[in-house]
DOZADREN-286537 format. One record per residue (C-alpha): x, y, z. Coordinates in steps of 0.001 Angstrom, whole numbers, padded with zeros to 6 digits, always signed. Layout:
XYZ ...
REM end
This chain:
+000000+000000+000000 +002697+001908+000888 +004794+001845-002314 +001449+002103-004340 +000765+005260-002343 +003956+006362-003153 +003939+005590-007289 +000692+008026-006990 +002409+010523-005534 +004930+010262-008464 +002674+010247-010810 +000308+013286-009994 +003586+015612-009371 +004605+014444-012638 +001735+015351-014313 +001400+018840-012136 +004438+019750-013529 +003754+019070-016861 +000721+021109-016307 -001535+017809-017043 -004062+019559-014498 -007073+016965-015754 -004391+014133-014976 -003163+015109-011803 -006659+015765-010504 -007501+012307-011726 -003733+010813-009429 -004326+012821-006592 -008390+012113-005936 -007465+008408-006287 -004620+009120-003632 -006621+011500-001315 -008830+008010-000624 -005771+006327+000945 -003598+009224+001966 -007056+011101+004267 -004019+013058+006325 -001105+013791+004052 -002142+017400+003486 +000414+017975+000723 -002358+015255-001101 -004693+017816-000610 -002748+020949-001168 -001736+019488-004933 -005156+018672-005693 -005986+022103-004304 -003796+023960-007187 -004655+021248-009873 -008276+022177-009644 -007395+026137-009148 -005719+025660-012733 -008578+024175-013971 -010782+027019-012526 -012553+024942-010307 -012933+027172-007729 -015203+025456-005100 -013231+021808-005503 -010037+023835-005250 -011645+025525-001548 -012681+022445-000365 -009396+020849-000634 -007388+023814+000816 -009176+023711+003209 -008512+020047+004358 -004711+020338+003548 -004578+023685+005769 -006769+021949+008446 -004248+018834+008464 -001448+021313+008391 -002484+024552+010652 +000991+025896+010753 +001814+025283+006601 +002074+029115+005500 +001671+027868+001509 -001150+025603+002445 -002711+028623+004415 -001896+031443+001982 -003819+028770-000771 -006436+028451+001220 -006888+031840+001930 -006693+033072-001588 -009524+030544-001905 -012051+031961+000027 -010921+035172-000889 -011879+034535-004590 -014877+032994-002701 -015784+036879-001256 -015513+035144+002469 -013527+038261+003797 -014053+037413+007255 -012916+033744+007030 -010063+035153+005196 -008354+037615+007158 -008917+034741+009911 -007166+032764+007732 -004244+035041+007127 -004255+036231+011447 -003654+032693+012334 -000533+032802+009728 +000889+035482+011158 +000655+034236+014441 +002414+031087+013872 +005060+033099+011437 +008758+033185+013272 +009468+035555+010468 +011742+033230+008171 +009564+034349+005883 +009666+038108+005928 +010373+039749+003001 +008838+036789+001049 +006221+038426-001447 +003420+036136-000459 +004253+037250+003041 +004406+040840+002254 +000825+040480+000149 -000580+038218+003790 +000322+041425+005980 -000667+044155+004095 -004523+042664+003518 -004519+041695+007110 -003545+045590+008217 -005779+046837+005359 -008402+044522+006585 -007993+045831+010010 -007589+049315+008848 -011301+049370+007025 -012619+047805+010288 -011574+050194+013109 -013726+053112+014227 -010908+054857+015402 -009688+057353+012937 -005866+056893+014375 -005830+053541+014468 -007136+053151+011180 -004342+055438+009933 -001869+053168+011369 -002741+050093+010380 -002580+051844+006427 +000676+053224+007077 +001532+049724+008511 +000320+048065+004916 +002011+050872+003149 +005489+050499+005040 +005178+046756+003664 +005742+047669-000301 +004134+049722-003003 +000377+049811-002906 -002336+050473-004652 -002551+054843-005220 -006354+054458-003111 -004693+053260-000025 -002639+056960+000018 -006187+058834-000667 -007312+056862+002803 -004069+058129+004375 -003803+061238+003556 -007706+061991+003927 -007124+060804+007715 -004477+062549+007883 -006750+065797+007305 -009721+064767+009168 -007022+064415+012399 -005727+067709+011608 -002583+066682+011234 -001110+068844+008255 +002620+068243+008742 +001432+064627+007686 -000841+066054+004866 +002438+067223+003344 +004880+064632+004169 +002399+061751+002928 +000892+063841+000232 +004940+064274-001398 +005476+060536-000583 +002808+059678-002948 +003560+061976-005605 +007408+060318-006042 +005701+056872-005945 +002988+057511-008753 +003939+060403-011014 +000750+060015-012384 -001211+061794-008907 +000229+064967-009702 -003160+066883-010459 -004557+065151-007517 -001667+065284-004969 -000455+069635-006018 -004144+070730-005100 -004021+068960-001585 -000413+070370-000753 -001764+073862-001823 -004203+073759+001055 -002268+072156+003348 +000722+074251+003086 -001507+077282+003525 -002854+075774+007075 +000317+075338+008364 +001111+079011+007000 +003679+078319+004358 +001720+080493+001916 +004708+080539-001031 +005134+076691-001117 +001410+076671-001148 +001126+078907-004367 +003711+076882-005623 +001239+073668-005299 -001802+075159-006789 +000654+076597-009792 +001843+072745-010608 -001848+071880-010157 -003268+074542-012578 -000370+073348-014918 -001818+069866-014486 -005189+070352-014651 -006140+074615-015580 -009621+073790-015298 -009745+072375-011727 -012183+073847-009691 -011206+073221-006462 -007962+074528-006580 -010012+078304-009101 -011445+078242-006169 -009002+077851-003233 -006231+079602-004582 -007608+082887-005378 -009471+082570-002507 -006033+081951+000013 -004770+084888-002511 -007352+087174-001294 -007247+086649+002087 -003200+087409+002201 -004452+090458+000044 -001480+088982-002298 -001586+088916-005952 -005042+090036-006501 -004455+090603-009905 -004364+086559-010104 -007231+086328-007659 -009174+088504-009990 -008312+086061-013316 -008702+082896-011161 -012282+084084-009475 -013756+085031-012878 -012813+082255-014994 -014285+079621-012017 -018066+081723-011979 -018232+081443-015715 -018353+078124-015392 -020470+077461-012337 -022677+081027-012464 -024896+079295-009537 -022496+078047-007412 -022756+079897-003905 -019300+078607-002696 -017777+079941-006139 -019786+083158-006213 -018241+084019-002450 -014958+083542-003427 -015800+085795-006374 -017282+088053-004343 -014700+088248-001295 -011625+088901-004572 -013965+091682-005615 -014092+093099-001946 -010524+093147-001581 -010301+094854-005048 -012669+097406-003588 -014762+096622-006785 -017990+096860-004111 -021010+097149-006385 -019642+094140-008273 -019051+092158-004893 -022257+092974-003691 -023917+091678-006903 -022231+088331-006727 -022941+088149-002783 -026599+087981-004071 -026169+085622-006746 -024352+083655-003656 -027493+083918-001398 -029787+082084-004113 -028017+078894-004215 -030028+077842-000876 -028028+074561-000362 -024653+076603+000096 -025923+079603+002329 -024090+079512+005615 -023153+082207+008509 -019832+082737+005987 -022050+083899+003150 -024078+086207+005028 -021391+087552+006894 -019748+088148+003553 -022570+089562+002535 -023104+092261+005154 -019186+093373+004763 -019880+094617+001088 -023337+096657+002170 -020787+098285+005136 -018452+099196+002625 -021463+100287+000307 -022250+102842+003473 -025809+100727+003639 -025337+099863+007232 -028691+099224+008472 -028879+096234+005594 -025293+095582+006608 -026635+095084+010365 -029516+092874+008917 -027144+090374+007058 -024679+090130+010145 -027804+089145+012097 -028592+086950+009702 -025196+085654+009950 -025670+085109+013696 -028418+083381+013251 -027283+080957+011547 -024539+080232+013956 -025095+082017+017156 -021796+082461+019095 -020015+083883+016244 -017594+086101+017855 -017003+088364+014915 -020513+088745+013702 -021444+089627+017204 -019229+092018+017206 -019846+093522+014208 -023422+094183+015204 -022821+095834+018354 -020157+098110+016610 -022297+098578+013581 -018868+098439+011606 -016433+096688+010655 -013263+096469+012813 -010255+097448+011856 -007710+095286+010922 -010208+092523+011371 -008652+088750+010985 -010688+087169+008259 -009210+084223+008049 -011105+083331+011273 -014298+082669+009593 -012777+081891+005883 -012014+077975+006195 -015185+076176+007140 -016767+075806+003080 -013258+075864+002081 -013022+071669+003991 -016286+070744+001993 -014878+071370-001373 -011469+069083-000123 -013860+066425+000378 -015409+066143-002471 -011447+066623-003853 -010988+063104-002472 -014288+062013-003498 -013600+062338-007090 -010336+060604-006626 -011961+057706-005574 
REM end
């Protein structure tokens, strides 16, 4: 029995490595009946239904040779490719945990090893509620090898949502010299982060290379001249950027502001004031920002009492805004009043639907 048991053997690896998949299939099942424990039986029978595209046979026997043989990282890593062709996720990563765990790292560096660690932390990374933790567990899979450009959106998107900017950047560059190809994605991103952390030139610098990339990108018509107006810097540009942004999106409350607030600093008031109220019509955009805006350009048009109105407006909308509140008791405008305060809230919006489109 034994020698017999052995002459199969020979004959189905033979036939395996000739590729003779229908042959092999045929050895192996007829040694699988004497051999119910040798799990390398299994495994082979496994991969010669897998090349026939016989997924379920190939799962079932995975799963016995992996079962025989627990602590077998090529019967697991079969197996687990198995039911991940299968769509059993769960089972899967289980699969692949249980690996790990019994790894003493002879294997690292090993591609199949690499490919077993990064699904389990990407795994674990889509499960966790907890915004950090799911950042680690991505940088963990990332650390591993090159992966796919999605997995630096997720990054780099938590990396916003944590605030952490300084990360923005650093990740945001890290992608960019690993795919080229993210440049009209990754230059709009490092424009706005660069300008939170108050490095306004290397953040003109971004939106520059992303205008060269992409000259029709809205988000970044949009940011820049905004960040430009602000800073009171290059209006001229401001002025070009605004206008070419509201011819394409004439409705657009978020666009119209920005058009507006260039205008404003331009002291161009009658024309601010008319894009304020072409701002005020889009209904799903109005916000404290826009009415606040709004009451600025009737100060500056000496129509105070409808400047008063809109700040109230504005303070309605979000009571407790300190500079609205302000405003109204003063019934002006301070001085040397710090903008910027109240210029960032619709400016996160349009950098998530930035990433959006990405994905």
């Amino acid at each position: 029995m034994q020698a017999q048991s052995e002459d199969l053997m020979v004959d189905g690896m033979r036939a395996y490595m000739k590729e003779d998949f229908s042959e092999a299939i045929l050895v192996f099942e007829k040694l699988a009946k004497v051999q119910t424990q040798e799990p390398a039986v299994f495994y082979y029978l496994a991969k010669s239904y897998l090349a026939e595209k016989q997924l379920t046979s190939a799962r079932t026997n995975a799963e016995k040779a992996h079962l025989l043989s627990p602590y077998s990282f090529d019967y697991g890593v079969l197996y687990g490719d198995l039911l991940l062709a299968n769509k059993e996720f769960k089972k899967a990563v289980d699969c692949f945990e249980k690996l790990l765990a019994y790894d003493d790292h002879r294997l690292d560096g090993e591609p199949d090893m690499i490919r077993v660690k990064q699904f389990v932390f990407l795994s674990k990374g889509d499960e966790s509620k907890d915004l950090a933790e799911k950042k680690t567990f991505y940088l963990k899979a990332a650390d591993l090898g090159p992966v796919q450009e999605e997995l630096w959106v997720r990054i780099i998107q938590l990396d916003w949502e944590l605030n952490q900017k300084d990360q923005v950047v650093a990740h945001a560059q890290e992608a960019l010299e690993n795919y080229p190809h993210m440049a009209a994605w990754v230059y709009p991103i490092l424009g706005d982060a660069y300008q939170a952390l108050g490095n306004n030139s290397a953040s003109d610098a971004a939106f520059d290379k992303a205008l060269k990339a992409n000259p029709k990108d809205d988000h970044v018509l949009n940011n820049y001249s905004y960040f430009l107006s602000i800073r009171k810097e290059k209006l001229a540009l401001a002025d070009s950027l605004s206008a070419r942004l509201v011819v394409d999106h004439p409705k657009n409350g978020t666009y119209l502001d920005t058009r507006a607030w260039v205008l404003y600093e331009l002291k161009r008031y009658p024309e601010a004031r008319v894009a304020m109220e072409a701002a005020l019509k889009d209904r799903e955009n109005v916000s404290a920002t826009l009415w606040e805006h709004y009451g600025d350009v009737l100060f500056r048009l000496k129509l105070v009492d409808k400047a008063v109105e809109a700040w109230k407006e504005a303070l309605r909308l979000e009571p407790g805004r300190q500079s609205v509140d302000k405003k109204i008791q003063m019934r002006q405008i301070p001085e040397n009043w710090a903008i910027f305060e109240y210029s960032y809230p619709f400016l996160c919006g349009v950098f998530t639907v930035l990433f959006s489109c990405f994905c």
